[in-house]
N, CA, C and O atoms as a Tripos MOL2 file, in Angstrom:
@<TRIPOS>MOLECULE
protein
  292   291    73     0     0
PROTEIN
NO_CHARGES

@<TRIPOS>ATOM
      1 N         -84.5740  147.9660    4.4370 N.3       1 UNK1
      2 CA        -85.0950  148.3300    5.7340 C.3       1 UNK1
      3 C         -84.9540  149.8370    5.9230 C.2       1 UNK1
      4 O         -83.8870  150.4460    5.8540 O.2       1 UNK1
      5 N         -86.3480  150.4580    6.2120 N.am      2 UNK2
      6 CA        -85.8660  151.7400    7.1710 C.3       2 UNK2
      7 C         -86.1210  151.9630    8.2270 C.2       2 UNK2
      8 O         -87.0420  151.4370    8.8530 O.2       2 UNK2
      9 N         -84.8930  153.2890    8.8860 N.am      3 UNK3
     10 CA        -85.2870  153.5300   10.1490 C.3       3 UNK3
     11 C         -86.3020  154.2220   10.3740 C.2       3 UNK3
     12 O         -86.8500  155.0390    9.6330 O.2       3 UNK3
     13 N         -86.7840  153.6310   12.2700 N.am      4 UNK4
     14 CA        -87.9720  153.9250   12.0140 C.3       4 UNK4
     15 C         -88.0940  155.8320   12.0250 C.2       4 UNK4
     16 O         -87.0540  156.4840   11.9330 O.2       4 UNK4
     17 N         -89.1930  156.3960   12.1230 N.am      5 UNK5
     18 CA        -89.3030  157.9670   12.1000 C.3       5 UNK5
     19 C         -88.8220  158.4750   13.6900 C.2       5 UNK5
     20 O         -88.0700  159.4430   13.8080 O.2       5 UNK5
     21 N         -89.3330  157.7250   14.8890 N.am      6 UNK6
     22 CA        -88.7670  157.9270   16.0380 C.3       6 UNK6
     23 C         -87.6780  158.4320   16.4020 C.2       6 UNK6
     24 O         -87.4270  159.4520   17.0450 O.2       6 UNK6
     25 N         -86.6670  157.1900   15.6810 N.am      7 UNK7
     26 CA        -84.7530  156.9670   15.8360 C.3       7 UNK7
     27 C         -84.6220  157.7920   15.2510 C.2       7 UNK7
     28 O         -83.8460  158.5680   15.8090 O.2       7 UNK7
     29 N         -85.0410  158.2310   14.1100 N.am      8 UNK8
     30 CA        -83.7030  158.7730   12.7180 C.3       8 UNK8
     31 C         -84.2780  160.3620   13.6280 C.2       8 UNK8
     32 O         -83.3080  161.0800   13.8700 O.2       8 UNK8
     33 N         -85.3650  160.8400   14.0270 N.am      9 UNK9
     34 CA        -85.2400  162.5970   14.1850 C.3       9 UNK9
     35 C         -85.1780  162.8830   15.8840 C.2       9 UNK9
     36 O         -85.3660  164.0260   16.2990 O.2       9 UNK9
     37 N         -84.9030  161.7640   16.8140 N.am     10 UNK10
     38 CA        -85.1640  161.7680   17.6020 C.3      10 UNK10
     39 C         -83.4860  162.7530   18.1920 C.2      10 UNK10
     40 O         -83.2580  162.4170   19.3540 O.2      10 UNK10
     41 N         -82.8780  163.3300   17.8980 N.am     11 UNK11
     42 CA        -81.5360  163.5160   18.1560 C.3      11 UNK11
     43 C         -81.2210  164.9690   17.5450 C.2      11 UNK11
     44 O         -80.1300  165.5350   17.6090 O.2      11 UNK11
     45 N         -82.7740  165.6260   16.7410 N.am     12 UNK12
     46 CA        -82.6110  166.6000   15.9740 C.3      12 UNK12
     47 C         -81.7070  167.9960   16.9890 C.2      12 UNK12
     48 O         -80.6950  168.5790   16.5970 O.2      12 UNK12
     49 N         -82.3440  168.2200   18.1580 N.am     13 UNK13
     50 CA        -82.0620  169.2980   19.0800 C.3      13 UNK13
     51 C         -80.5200  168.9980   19.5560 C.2      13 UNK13
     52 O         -79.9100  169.9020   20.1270 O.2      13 UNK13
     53 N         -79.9080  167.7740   19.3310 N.am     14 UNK14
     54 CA        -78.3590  167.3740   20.0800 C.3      14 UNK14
     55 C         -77.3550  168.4030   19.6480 C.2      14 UNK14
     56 O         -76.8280  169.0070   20.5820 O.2      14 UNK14
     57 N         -77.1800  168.5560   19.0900 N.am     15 UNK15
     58 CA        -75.6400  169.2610   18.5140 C.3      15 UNK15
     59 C         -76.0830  170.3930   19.0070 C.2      15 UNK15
     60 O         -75.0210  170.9570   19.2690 O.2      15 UNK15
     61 N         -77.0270  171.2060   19.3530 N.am     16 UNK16
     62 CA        -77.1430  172.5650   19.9480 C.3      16 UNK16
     63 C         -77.8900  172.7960   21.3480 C.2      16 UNK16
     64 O         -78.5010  173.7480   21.8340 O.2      16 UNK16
     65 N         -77.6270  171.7320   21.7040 N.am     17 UNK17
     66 CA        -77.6740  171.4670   23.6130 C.3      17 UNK17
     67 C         -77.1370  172.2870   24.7230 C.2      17 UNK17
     68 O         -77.7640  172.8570   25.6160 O.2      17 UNK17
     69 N         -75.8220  172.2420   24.4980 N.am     18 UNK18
     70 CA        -75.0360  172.1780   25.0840 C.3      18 UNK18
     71 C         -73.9590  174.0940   24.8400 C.2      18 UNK18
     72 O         -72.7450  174.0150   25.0280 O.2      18 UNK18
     73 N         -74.3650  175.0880   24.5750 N.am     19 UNK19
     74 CA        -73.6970  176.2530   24.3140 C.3      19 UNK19
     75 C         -73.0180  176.9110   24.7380 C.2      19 UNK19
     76 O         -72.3310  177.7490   24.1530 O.2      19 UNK19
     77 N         -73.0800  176.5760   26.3020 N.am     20 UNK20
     78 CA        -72.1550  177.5370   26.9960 C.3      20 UNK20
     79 C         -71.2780  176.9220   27.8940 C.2      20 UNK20
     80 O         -71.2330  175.6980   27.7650 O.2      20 UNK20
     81 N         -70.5980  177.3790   28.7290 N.am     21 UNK21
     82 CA        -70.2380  176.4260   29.3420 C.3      21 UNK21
     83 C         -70.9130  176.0740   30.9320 C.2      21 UNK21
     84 O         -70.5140  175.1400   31.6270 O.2      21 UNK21
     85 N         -71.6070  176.6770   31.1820 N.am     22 UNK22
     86 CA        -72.1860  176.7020   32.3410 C.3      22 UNK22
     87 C         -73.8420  175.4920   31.8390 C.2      22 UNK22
     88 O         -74.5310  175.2300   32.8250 O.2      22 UNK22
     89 N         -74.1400  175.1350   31.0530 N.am     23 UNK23
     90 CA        -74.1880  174.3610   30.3850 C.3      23 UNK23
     91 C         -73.6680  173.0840   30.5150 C.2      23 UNK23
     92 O         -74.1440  172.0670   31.0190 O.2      23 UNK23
     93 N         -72.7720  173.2780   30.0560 N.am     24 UNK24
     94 CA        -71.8480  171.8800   29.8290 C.3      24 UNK24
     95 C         -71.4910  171.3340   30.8880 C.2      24 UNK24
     96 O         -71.2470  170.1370   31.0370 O.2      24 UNK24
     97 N         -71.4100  172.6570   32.1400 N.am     25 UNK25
     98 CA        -71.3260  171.6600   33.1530 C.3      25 UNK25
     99 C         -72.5850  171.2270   33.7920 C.2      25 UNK25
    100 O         -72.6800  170.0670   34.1910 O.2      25 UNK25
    101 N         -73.6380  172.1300   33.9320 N.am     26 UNK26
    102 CA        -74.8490  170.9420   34.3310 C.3      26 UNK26
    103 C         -74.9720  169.3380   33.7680 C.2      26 UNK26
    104 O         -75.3720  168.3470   34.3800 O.2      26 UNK26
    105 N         -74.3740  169.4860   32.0790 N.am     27 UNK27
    106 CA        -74.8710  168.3200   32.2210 C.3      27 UNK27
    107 C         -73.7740  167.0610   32.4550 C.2      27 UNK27
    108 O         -74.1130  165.9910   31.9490 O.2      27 UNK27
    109 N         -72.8250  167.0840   32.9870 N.am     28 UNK28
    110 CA        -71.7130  166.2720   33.9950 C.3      28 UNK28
    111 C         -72.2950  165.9690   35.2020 C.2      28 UNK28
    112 O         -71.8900  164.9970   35.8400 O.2      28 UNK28
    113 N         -73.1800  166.6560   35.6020 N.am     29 UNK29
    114 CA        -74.2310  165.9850   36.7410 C.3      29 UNK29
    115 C         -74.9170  164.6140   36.4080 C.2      29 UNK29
    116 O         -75.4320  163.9920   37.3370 O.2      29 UNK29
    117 N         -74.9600  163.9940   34.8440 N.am     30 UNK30
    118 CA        -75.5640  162.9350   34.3770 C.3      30 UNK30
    119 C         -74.6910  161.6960   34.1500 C.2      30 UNK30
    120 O         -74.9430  160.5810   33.6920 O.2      30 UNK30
    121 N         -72.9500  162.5970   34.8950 N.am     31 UNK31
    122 CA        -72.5360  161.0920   35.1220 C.3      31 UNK31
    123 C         -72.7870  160.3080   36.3970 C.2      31 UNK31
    124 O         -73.1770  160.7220   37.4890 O.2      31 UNK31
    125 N         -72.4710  159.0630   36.0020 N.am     32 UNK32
    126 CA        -73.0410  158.2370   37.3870 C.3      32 UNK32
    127 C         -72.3710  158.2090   38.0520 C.2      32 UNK32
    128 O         -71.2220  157.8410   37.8060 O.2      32 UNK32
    129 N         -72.8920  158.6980   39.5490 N.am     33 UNK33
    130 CA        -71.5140  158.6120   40.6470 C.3      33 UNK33
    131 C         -70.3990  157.4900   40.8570 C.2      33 UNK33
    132 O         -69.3540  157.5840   41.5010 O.2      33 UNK33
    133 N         -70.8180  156.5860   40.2600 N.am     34 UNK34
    134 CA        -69.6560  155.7210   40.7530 C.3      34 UNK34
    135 C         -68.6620  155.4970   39.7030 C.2      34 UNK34
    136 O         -67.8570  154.5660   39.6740 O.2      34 UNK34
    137 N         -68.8010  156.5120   38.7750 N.am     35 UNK35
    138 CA        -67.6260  156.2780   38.2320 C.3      35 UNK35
    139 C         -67.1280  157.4070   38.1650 C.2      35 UNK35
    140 O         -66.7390  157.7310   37.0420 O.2      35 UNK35
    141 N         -66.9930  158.1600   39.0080 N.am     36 UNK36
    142 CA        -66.0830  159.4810   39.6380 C.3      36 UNK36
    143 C         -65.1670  158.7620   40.1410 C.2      36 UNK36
    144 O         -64.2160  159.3030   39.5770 O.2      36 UNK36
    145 N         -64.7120  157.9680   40.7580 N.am     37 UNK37
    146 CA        -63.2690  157.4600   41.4550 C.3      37 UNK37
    147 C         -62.3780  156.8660   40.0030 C.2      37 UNK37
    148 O         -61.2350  157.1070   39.6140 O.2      37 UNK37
    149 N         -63.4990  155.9770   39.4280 N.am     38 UNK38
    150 CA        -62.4190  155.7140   38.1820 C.3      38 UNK38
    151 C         -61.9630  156.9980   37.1770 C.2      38 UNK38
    152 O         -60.9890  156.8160   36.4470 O.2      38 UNK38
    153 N         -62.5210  158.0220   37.1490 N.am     39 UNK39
    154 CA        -61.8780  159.5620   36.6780 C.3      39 UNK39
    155 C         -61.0060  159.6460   37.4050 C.2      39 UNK39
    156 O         -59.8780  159.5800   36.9180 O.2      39 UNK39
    157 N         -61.1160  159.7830   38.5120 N.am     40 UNK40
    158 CA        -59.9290  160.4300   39.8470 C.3      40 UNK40
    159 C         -58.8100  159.6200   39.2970 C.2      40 UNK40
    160 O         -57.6680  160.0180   39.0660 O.2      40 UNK40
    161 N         -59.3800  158.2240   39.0890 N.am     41 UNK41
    162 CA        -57.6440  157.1970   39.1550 C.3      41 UNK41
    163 C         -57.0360  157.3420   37.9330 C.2      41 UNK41
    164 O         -55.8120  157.4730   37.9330 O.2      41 UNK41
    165 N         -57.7700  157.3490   36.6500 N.am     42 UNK42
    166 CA        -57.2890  157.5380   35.5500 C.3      42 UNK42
    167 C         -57.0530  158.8220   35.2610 C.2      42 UNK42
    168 O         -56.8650  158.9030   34.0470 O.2      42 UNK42
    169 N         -56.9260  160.4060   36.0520 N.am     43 UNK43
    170 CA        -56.4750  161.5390   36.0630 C.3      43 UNK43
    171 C         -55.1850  161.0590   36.4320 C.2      43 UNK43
    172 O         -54.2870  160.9900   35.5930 O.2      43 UNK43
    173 N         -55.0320  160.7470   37.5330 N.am     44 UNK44
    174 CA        -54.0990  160.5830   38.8150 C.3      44 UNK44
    175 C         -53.0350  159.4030   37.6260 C.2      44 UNK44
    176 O         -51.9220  159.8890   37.4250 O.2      44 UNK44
    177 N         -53.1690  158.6240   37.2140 N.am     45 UNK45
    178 CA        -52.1490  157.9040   36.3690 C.3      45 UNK45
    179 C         -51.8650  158.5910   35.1760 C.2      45 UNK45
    180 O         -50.6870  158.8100   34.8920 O.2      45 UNK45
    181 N         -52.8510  158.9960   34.3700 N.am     46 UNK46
    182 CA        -52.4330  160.0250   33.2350 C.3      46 UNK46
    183 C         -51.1160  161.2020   33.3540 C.2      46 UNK46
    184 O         -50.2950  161.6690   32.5640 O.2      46 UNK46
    185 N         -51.4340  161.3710   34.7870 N.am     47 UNK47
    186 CA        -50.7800  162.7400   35.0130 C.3      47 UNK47
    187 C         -49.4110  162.3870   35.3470 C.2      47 UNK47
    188 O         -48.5530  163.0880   34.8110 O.2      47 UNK47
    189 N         -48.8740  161.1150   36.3930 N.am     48 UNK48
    190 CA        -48.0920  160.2370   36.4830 C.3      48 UNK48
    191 C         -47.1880  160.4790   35.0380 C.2      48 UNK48
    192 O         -46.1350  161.0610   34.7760 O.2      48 UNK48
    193 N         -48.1030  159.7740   34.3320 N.am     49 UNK49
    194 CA        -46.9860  159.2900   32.5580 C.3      49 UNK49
    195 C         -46.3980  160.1660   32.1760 C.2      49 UNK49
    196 O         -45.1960  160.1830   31.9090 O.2      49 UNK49
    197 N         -47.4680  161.3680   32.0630 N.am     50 UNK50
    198 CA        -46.9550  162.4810   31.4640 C.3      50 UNK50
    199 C         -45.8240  162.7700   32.1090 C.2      50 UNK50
    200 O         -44.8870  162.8310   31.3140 O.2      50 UNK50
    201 N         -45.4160  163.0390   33.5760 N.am     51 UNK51
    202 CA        -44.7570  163.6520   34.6590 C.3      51 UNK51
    203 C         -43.3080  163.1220   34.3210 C.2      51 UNK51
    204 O         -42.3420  163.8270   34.0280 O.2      51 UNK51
    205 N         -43.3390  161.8420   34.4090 N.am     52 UNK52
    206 CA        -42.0640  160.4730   34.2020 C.3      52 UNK52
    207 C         -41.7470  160.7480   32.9810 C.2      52 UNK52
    208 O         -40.5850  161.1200   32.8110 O.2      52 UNK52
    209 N         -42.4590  160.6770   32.0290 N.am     53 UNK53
    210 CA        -42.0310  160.6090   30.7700 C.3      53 UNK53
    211 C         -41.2180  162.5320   30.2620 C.2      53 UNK53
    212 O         -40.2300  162.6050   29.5320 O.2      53 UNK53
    213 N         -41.8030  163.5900   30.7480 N.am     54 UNK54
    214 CA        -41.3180  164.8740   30.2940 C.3      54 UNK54
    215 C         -39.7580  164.4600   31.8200 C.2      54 UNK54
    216 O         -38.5340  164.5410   31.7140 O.2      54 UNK54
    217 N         -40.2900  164.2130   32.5460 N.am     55 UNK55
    218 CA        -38.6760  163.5680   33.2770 C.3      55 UNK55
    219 C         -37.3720  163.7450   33.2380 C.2      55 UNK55
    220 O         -36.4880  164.5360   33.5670 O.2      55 UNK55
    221 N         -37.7170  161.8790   32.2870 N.am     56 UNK56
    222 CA        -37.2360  161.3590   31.6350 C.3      56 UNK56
    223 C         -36.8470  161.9980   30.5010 C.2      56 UNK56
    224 O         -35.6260  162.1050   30.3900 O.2      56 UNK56
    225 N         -37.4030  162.3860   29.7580 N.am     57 UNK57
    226 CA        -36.4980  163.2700   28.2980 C.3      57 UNK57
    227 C         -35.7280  164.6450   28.5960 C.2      57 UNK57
    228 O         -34.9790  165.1190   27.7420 O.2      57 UNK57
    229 N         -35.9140  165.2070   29.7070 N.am     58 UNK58
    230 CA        -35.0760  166.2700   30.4990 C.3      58 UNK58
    231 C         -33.6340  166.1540   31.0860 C.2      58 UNK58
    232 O         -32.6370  166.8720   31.0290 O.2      58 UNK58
    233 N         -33.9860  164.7240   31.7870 N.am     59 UNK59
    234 CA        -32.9080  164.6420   32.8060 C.3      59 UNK59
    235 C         -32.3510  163.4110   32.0070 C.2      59 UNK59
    236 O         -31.2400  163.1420   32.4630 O.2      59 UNK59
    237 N         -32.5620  162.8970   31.3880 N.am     60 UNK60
    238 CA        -31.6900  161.4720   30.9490 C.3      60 UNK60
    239 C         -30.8560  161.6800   29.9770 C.2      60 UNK60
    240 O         -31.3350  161.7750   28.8480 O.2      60 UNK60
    241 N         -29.2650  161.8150   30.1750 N.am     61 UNK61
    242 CA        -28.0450  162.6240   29.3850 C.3      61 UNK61
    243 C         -27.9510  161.1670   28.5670 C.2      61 UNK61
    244 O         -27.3560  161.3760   27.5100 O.2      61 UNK61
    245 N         -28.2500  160.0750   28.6680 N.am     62 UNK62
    246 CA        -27.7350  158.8910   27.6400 C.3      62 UNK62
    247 C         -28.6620  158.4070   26.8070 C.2      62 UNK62
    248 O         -28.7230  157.2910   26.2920 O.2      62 UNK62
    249 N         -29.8030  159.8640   26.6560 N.am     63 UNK63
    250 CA        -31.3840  159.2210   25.8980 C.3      63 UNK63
    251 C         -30.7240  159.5790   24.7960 C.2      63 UNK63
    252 O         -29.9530  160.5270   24.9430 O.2      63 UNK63
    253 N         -30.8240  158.9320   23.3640 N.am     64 UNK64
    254 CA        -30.7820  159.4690   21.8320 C.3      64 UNK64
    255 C         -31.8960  159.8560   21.5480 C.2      64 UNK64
    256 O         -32.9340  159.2510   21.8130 O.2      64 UNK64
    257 N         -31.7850  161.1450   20.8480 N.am     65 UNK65
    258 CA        -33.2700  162.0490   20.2960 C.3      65 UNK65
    259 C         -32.8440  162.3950   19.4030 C.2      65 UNK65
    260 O         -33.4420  163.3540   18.9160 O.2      65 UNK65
    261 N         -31.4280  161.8140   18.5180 N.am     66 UNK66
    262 CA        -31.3880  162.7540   17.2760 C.3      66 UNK66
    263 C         -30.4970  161.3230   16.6870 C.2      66 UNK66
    264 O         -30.0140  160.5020   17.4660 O.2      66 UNK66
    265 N         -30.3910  161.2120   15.1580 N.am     67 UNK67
    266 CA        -29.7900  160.6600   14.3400 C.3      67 UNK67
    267 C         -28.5540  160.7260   14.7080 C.2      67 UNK67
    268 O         -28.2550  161.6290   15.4890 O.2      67 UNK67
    269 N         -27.5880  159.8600   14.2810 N.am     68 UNK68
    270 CA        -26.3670  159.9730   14.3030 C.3      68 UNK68
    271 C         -25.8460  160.3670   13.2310 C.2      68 UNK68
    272 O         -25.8590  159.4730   12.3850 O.2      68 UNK68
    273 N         -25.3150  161.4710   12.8270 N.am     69 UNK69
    274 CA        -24.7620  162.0950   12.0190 C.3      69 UNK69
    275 C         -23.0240  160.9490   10.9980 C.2      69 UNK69
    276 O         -22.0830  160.3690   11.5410 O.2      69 UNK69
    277 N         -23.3030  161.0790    9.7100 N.am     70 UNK70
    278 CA        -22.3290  160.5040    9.0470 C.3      70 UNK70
    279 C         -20.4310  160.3230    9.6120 C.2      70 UNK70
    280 O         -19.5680  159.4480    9.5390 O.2      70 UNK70
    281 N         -20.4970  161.1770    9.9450 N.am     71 UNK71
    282 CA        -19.5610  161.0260   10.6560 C.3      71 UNK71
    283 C         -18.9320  161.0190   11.6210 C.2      71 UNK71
    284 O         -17.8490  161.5380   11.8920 O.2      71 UNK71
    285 N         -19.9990  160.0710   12.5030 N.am     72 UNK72
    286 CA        -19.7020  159.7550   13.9840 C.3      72 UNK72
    287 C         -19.4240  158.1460   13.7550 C.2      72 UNK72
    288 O         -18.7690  157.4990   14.5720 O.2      72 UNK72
    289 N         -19.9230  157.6290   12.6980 N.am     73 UNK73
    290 CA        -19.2350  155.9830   12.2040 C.3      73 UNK73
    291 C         -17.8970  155.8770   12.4120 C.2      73 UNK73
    292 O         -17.3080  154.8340   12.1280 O.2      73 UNK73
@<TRIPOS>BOND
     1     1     2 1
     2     2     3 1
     3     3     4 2
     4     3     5 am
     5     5     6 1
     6     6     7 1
     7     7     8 2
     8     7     9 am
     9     9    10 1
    10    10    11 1
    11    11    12 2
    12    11    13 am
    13    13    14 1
    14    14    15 1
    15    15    16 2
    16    15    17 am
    17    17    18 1
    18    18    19 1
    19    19    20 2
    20    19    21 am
    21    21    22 1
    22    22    23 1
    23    23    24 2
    24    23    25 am
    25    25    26 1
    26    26    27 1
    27    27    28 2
    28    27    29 am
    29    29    30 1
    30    30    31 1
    31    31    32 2
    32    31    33 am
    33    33    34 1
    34    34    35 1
    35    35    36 2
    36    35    37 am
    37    37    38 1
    38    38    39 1
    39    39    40 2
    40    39    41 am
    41    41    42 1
    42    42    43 1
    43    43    44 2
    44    43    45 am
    45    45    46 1
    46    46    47 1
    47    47    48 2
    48    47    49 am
    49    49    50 1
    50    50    51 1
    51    51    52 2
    52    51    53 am
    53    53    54 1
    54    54    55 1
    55    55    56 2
    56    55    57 am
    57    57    58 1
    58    58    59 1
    59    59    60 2
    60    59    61 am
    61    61    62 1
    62    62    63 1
    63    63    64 2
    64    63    65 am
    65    65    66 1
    66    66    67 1
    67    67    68 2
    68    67    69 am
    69    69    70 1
    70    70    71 1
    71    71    72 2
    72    71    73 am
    73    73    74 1
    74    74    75 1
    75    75    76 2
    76    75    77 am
    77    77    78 1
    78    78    79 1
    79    79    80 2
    80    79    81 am
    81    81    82 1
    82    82    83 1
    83    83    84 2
    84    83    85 am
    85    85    86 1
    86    86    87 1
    87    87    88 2
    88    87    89 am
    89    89    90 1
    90    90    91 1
    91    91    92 2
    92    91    93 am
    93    93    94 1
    94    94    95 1
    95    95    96 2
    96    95    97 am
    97    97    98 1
    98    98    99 1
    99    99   100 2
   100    99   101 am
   101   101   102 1
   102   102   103 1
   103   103   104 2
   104   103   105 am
   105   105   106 1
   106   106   107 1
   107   107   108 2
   108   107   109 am
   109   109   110 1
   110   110   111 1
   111   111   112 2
   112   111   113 am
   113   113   114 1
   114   114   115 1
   115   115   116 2
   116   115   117 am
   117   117   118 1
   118   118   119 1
   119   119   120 2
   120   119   121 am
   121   121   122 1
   122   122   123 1
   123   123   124 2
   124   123   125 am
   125   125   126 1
   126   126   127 1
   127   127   128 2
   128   127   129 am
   129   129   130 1
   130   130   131 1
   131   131   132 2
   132   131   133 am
   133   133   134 1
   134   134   135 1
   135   135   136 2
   136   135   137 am
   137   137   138 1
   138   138   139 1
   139   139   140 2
   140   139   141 am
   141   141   142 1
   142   142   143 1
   143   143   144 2
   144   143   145 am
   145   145   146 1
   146   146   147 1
   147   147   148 2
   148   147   149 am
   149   149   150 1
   150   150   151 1
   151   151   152 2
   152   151   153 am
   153   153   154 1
   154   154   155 1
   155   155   156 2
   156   155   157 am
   157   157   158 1
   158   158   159 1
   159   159   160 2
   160   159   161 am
   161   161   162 1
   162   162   163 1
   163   163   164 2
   164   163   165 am
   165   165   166 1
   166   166   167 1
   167   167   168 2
   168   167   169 am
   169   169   170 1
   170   170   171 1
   171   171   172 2
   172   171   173 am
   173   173   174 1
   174   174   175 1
   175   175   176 2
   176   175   177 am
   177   177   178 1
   178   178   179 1
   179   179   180 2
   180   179   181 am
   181   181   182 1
   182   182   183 1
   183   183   184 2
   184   183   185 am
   185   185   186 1
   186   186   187 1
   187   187   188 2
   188   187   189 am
   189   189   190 1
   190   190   191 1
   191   191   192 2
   192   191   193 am
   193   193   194 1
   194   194   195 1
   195   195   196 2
   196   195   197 am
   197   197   198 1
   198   198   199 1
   199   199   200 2
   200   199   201 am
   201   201   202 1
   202   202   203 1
   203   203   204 2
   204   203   205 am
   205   205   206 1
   206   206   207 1
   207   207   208 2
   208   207   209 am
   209   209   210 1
   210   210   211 1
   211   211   212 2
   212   211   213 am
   213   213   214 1
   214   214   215 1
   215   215   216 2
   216   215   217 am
   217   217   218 1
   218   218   219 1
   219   219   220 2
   220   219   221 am
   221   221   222 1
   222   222   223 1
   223   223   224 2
   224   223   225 am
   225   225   226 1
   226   226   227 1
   227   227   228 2
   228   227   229 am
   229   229   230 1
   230   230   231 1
   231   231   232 2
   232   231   233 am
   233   233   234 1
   234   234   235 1
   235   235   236 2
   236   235   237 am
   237   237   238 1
   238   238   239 1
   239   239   240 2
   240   239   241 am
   241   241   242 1
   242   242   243 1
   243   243   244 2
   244   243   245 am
   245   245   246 1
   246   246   247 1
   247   247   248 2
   248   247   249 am
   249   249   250 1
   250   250   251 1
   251   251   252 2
   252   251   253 am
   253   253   254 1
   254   254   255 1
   255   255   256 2
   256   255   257 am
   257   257   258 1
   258   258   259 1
   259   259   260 2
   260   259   261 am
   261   261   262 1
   262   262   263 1
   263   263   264 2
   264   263   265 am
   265   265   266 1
   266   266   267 1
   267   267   268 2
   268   267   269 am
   269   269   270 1
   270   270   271 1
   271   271   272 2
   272   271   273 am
   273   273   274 1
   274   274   275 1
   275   275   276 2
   276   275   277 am
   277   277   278 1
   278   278   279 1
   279   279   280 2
   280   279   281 am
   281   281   282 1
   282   282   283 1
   283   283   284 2
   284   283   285 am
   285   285   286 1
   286   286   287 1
   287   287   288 2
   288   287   289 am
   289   289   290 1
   290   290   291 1
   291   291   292 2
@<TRIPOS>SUBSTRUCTURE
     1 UNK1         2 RESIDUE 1 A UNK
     2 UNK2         6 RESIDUE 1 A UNK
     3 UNK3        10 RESIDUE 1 A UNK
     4 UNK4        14 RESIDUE 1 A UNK
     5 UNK5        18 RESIDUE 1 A UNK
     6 UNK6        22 RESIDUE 1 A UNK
     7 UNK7        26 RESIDUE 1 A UNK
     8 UNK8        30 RESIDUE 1 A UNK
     9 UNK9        34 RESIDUE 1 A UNK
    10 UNK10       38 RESIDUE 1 A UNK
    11 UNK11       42 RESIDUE 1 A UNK
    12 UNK12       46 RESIDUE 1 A UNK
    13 UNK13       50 RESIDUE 1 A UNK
    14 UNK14       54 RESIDUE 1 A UNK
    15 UNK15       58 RESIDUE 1 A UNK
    16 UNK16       62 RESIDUE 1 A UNK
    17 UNK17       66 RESIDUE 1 A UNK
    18 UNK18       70 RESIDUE 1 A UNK
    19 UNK19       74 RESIDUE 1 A UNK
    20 UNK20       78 RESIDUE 1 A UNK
    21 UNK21       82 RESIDUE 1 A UNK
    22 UNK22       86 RESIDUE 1 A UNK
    23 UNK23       90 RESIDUE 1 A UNK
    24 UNK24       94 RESIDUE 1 A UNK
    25 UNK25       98 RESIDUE 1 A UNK
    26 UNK26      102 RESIDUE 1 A UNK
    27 UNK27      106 RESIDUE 1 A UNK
    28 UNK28      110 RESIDUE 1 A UNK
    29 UNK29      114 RESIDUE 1 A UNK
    30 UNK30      118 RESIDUE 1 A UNK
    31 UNK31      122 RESIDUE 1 A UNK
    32 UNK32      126 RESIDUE 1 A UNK
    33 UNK33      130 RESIDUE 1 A UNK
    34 UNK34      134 RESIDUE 1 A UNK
    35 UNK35      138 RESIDUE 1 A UNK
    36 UNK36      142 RESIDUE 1 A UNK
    37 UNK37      146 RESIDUE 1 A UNK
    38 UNK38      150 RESIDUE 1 A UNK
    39 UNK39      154 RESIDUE 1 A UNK
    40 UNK40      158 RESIDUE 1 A UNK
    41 UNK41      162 RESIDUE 1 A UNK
    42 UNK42      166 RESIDUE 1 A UNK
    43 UNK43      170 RESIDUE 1 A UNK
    44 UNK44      174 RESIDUE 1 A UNK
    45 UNK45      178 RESIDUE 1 A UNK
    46 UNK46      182 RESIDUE 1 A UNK
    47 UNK47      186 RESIDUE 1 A UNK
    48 UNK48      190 RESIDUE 1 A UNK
    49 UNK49      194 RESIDUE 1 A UNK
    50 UNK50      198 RESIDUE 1 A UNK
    51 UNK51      202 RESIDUE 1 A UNK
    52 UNK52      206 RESIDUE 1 A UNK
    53 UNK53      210 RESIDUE 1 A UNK
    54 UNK54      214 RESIDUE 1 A UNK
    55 UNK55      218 RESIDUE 1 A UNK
    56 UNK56      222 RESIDUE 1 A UNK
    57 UNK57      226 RESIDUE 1 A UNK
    58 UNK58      230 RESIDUE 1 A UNK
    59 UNK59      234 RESIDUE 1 A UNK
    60 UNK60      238 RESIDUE 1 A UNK
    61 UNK61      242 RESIDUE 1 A UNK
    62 UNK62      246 RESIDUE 1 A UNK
    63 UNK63      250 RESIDUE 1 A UNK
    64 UNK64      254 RESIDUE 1 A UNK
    65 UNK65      258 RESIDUE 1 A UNK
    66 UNK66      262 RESIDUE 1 A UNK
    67 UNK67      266 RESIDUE 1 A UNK
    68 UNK68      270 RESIDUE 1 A UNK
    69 UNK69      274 RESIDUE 1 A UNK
    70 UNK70      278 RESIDUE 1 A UNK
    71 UNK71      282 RESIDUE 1 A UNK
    72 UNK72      286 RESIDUE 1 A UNK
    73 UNK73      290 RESIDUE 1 A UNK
């Protein structure tokens, strides 16, 4: 089977679309509005993990982050 001539060159101009950044943001206008809140929520929890988790490895004096050395047995 081949593809047809349509599909296979139809994509030729893609990889050099997009150059600048003023650019790149016009085309974020082609997401669909309704899934701007699910960005917002999955920013808003991402940022959460990160937050808890750098925390957590700061402030927690009984976390292990290193091997136990031979002669602490």
């Amino acid at each position: 089977m081949q593809p047809s001539r349509v599909l296979f060159y139809a994509n030729s101009k893609e990889p050099h679309r997009a150059h600048t950044i003023s650019q790149r943001l016009r085309s974020l206008k082609k997401i669909p509005p309704e899934l701007i809140p699910l960005g917002v929520v999955l920013g808003v929890a991402v940022g959460a993990a990160i937050y808890s988790s750098t925390k957590k490895l700061f402030t927690d004096k009984t976390l292990r982050l290193h091997r136990n050395s031979p002669q602490d047995h």
